[in-house]
Every structure is written in C-alpha cells, then in structure tokens.
TIROSE-296494 format. One record per residue (C-alpha): residue in one letter; x, y, z. Coordinates in steps of 0.25 Angstrom, whole numbers, padded with zeros to 4 digits, always signed. Example, Ala and Ser with C-alpha at 12.3 -4.5 7.8 and 13.67 -1.06 7.14 Angstrom:
a+0049-0018+0031s+0055-0004+0029
This chain:
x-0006+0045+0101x+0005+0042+0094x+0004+0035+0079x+0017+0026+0077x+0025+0017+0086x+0037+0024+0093x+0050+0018+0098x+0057+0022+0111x+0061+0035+0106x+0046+0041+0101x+0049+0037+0087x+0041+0032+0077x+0043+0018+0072x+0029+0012+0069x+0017+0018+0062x+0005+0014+0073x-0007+0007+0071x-0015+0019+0068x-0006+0024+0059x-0007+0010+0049x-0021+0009+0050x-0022+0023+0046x-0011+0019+0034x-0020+0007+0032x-0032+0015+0030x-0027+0026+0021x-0020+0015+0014x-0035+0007+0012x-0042+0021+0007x-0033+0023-0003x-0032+0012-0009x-0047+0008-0007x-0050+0006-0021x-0038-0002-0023x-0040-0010-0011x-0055-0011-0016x-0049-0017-0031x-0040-0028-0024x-0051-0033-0015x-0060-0035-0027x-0050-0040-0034x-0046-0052-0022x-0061-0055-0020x-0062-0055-0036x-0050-0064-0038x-0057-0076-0028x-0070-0075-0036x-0063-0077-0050x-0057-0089-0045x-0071-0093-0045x-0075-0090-0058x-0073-0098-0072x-0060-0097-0077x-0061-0087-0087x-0068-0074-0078x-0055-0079-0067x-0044-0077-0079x-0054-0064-0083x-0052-0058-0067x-0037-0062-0067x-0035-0055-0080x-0042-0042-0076x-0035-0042-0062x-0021-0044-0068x-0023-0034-0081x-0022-0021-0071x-0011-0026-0063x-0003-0030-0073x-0003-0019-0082x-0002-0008-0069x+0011-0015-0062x+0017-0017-0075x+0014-0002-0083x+0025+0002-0074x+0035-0006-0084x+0029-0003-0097x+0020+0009-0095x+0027+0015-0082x+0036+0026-0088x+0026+0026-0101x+0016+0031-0091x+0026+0040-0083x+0032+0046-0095x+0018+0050-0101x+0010+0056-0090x+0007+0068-0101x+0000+0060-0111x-0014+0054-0107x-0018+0040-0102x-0026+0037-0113x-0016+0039-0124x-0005+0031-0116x-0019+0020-0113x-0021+0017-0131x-0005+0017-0132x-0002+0006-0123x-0018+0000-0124x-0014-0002-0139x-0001-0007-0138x-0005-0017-0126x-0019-0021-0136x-0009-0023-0149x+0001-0030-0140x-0009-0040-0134x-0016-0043-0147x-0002-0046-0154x+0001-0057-0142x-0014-0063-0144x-0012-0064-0159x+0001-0070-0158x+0000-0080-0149x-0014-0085-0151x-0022-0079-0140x-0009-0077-0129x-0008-0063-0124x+0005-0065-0116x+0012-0066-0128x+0016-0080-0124x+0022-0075-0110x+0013-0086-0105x+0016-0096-0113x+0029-0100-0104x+0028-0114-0096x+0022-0107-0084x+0012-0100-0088x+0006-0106-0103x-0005-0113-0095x-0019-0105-0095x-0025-0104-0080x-0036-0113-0078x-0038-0109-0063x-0034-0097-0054x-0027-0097-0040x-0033-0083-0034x-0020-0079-0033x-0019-0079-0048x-0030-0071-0048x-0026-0059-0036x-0010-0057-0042x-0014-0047-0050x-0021-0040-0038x-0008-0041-0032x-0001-0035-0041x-0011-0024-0042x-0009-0021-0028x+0007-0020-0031x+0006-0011-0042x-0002-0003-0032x+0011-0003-0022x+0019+0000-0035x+0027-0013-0033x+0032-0017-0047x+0028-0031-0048x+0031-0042-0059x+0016-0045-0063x+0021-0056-0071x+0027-0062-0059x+0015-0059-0051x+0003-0064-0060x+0012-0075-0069x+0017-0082-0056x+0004-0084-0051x+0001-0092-0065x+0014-0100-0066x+0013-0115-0066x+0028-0117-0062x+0039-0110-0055x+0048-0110-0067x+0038-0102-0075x+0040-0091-0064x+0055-0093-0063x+0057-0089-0078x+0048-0077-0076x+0057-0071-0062x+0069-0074-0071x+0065-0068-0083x+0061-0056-0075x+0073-0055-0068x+0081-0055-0081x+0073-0044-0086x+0074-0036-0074x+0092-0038-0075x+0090-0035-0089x+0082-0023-0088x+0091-0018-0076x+0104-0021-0085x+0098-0013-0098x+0093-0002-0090x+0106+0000-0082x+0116+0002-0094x+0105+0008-0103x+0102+0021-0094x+0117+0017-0089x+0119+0024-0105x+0107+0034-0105x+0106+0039-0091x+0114+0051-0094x+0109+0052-0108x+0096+0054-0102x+0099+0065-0093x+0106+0073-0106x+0096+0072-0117x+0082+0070-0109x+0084+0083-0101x+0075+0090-0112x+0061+0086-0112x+0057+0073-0121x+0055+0075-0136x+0041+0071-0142x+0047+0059-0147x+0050+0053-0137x+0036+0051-0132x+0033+0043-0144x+0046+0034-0141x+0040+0032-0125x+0026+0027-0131x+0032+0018-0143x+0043+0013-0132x+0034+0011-0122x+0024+0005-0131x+0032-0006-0136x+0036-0008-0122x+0020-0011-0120x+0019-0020-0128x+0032-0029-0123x+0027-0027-0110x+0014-0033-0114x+0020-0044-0122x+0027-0047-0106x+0018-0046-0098x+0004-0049-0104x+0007-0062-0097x+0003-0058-0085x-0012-0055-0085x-0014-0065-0098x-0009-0077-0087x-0023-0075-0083x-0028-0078-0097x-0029-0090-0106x-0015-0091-0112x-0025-0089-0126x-0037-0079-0126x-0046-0075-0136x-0050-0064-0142x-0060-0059-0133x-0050-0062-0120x-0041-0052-0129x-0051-0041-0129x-0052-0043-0116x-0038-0040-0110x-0035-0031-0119x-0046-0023-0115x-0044-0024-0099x-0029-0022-0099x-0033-0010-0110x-0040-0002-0101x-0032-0006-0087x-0021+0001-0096x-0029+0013-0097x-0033+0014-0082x-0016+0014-0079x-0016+0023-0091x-0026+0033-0084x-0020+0031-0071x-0005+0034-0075x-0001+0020-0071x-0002+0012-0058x+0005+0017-0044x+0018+0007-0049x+0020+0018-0059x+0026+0025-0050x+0038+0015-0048x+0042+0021-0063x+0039+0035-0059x+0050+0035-0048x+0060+0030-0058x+0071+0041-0064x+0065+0049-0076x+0055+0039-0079x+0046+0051-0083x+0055+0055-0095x+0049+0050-0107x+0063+0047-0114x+0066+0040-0101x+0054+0031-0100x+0055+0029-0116x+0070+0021-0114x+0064+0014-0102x+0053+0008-0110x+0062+0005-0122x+0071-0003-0113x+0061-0010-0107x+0052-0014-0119x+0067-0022-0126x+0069-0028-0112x+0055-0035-0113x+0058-0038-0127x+0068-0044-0124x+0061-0053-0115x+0050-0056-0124x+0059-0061-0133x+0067-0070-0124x+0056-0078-0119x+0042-0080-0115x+0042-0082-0102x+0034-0071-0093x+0043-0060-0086x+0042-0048-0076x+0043-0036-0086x+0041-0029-0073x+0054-0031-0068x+0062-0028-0080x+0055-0015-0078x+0061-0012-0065x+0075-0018-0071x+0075-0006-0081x+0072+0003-0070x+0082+0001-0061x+0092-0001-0071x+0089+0012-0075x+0085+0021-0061x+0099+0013-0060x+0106+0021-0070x+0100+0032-0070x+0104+0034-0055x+0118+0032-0058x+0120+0039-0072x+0111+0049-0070x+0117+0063-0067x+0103+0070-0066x+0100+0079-0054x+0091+0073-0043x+0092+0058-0050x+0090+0046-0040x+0102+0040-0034x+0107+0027-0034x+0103+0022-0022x+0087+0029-0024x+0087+0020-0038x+0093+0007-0032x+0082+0009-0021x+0071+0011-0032x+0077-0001-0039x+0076-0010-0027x+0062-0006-0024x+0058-0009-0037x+0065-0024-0035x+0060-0024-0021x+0045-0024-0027x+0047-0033-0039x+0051-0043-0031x+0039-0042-0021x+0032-0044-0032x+0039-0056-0035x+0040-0063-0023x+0023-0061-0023x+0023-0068-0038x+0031-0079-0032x+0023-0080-0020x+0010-0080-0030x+0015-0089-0039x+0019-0101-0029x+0006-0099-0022x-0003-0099-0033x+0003-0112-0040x+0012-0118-0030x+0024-0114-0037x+0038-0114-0028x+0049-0107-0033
C-alpha cells in the first residue's frame, strides 16, 4: 500500500497517516527523557502554586536558572564554546563559574541584597511577587522546549513579561531591544565592512598562543556584562533583596547548571553559532565577543531598564554574515542570498519568541498593548 497522498498524476503530495504517526513515535522515543522533564515540570509548576510562598519563588527559580543560562550561552558563551572545543569543560566551568560568582557577589554588595544589578528596580518590575499566576511559573519550561528547537528567544521578554505590572514597562524593554539589535547590526556592518578582507590576509596561518588568552579575558568581561543584563531574568522570581543564604544558594544552582552546559558543549541552540561564517577561528570569535561586551556596556550605562541581550546578538550576527558575504573574497564562502536567508530565520525566530512573551504577559496580568 502506498505511504503518502498522491495527486492525479501518482505524485506524492502528503505524508499518510501512517507515516506521522510513525514520525510521532520516533519523535516521542527520542526525546522521551525530555518529554519525561517537561511533564514533571507542568504537574510540579501546579503543586508549587500550592505551597507557601517561599518554596513557589524556590521552584520558579530552579526552573528558570537552566533555561536561561542555556538559550542565552549562545550569546556570551556560544563562540567561546565553539572556539575551545580542545580545552576541557572543566577548565572553561571554574573560568566562567568564577567570574559569574565574583560578578553576582559585586551586584549583592552593592546594591544591598539586589542581584540584578538594579535591572529590576524600573517602574514595572520593583515590586517583589507576593503571588504566582501558573503561567509565571511554566515560562521557563517554555523556553526550555525552544532552546530545544534552537529558536533564539528573548528570555527577558519571555520570563520579564510575564512579571510586568504595566504595559509601559514592557514597551521600554521591546524598544530598547530593538535599539540594540539596530545598533549592533549597524556596528557589525562597517566593522567587518573594514576587517573582512583583513581577516582573510593575516588569519590564513594558524592562531598564535596569544590569542587564546585574548578570547578568554574578552569573553570573560563579556560574562560579566552579560550577567550584569540578564541576571534580571530568573532574580524576578526572587525577592528584590535576599540574604546571604538565598546568595549561596543561587550561586550554587546556576554554578553547577553552568557545568552540566559546560560538559555538554552547550545546548542544541549552539548550533545556530556554529553555522555562522568562521565562527570557529579563535581570532574571529575573540573580535565578536569584544564588540559585543562595549555594545552591552553601553546599554548598562545608559539605563536601567531591562533589555533583550539576545537580540543585540543576532544584530551582530547579521551585520557581520552580512559583510562578510559581500567583502569576502574566500573560496566556497556563503553567498548574499544564503546569509540574508540565515538572517531572516534568525528574525523569523526572535519574533515567535516575542509574540509568545506578549501573549504571556497579557494573559498573565491583563495587560493590553
């Protein structure tokens, strides 16, 4: 018998029934353990609901830690990872534990007790949770199951929206991000629009010694700026002060959840760095990071309102698969029209994962926008 749908002409058009439920069943055993994960974690979500109000900000807390650090390692730790694959996990796990432990402590001295380095200080999103909506609580398991389908999404439009007590405090973050995104895009674009050529003359030879020590010290600064960002997003679940036990303990959760990505070589989403041109070249990823890390900067100086880091990431991306596409004169280097189709799907992802944080946000707190 046959297995698909055929047209008048004996040509395939539709997969049969037998062949998606067989899709459907290979789909199911291989991700059985993952699928095995996110049910606990739904029927866990509705029991915190039901607890006192410290275990819920607990359980909120351990489901958004993973989540967040995994979607978002593409960013900070994505070409860090992709550049090192020679040197062992546990080495690259006490660099970046290290700096994320200083980084936190610094934030919790300084602003009595705040770990989001006042990101959550902003009309919006000062006030400490004295209830949960359950879908508060599942919004890191959604973005788990996105990182899984390497979708690129904002986790601080994702998890903050879901937290927002007015519409304007989510306005300010979408257009703060989109001001990062423009302004990352724009910087990429005329600084490989400069170097791309340069690239290709003097990093034909394999990398000095050197410039591994200028990857980690780049990249490690640019850890800490990322943190100082995007800290905000599992703190939300947090009182806006904790003491020093609550310190010990998120440091020590998201320390070792940074050790299991370490061991694992990142997340599936690392892949969407992977693809990119070069990425692998130490020298290429050091300028990435260092571009990056002012960009961020930059935006924690500015203000305090939250933002998505995430799509400043993609912004530098594309400006430089962009550039890199037309300046490049390397054999076998990927056409205009294969970058602008990268580009788009990159876009095309970050804005599911927008319109899923809007539709969370409103129905979690009424907001309209």
């Amino acid at each position: 018998m046959s297995q698909e749908k055929t047209n008048s002409n004996g040509r395939g058009i539709l997969p049969s029934a037998s062949v998606l439920q067989k899709l459907v069943v290979e789909f199911t055993i291989r991700e059985r353990w993952f699928l095995v994960i996110i049910l606990v974690g739904l029927t866990l979500a509705g029991v915190a609901l039901r607890l006192p109000l410290g275990f819920t900000m607990a359980i909120g807390f351990i489901f958004a830690s993973y989540p967040v650090i995994a979607n978002d390692s593409i960013q900070t730790l994505g070409t860090f990872i992709a550049s090192n694959r020679d040197v062992a996990w546990w080495k690259k796990w006490l660099f970046m534990g290290g700096i994320f432990i200083i980084t936190m402590v610094f934030s919790w001295i300084m602003f009595d007790g705040d770990l989001s380095f006042q990101r959550l200080a902003s009309k919006g999103f000062n006030e400490t949770p004295t209830a949960f909506h359950y879908l508060q609580i599942i919004a890191p398991l959604a973005l788990l199951v996105l990182t899984r389908l390497r979708i690129p999404v904002s986790t601080s439009l994702l998890i903050l929206t879901a937290f927002a007590t007015e519409a304007s405090a989510i306005q300010k973050v979408v257009m703060k991000s989109l001001n990062g995104y423009v302004l990352a895009f724009v910087g990429a674009v005329i600084l490989w629009g400069l170097i791309t050529r340069l690239e290709e003359k003097l990093f034909t030879s394999p990398a000095k010694p050197y410039w591994r020590w200028l990857q980690w010290i780049t990249t490690g600064i640019l850890w800490s700026f990322w943190w100082q960002q995007d800290a905000a997003n599992i703190a939300v679940y947090l009182p806006r002060q904790i003491p020093l036990i609550g310190l010990i303990g998120f440091l020590a959760v998201i320390f070792f959840g940074l050790g299991l990505l370490m061991k694992k070589g990142g997340e599936r989403i690392q892949q969407i760095v992977e693809e990119k041109s070069y990425i692998v070249d130490i020298r290429s990823a050091t300028i990435i990071d260092a571009l990056y890390a002012v960009i961020l900067w930059y935006f924690k100086v500015i203000s305090n309102i939250p933002m998505s880091t995430t799509w400043v990431f993609l912004g530098l991306l594309a400006g430089r698969e962009l550039m890199i596409a037309l300046r490049s004169k390397r054999k076998g280097k990927r056409s205009f029209w294969s970058a602008g189709r990268i580009i788009a799907l990159d876009a095309v992802a970050a804005t599911i994962g927008l319109i899923i944080s809007l539709i969370i946000g409103a129905s979690v707190n009424g907001i309209s926008f």
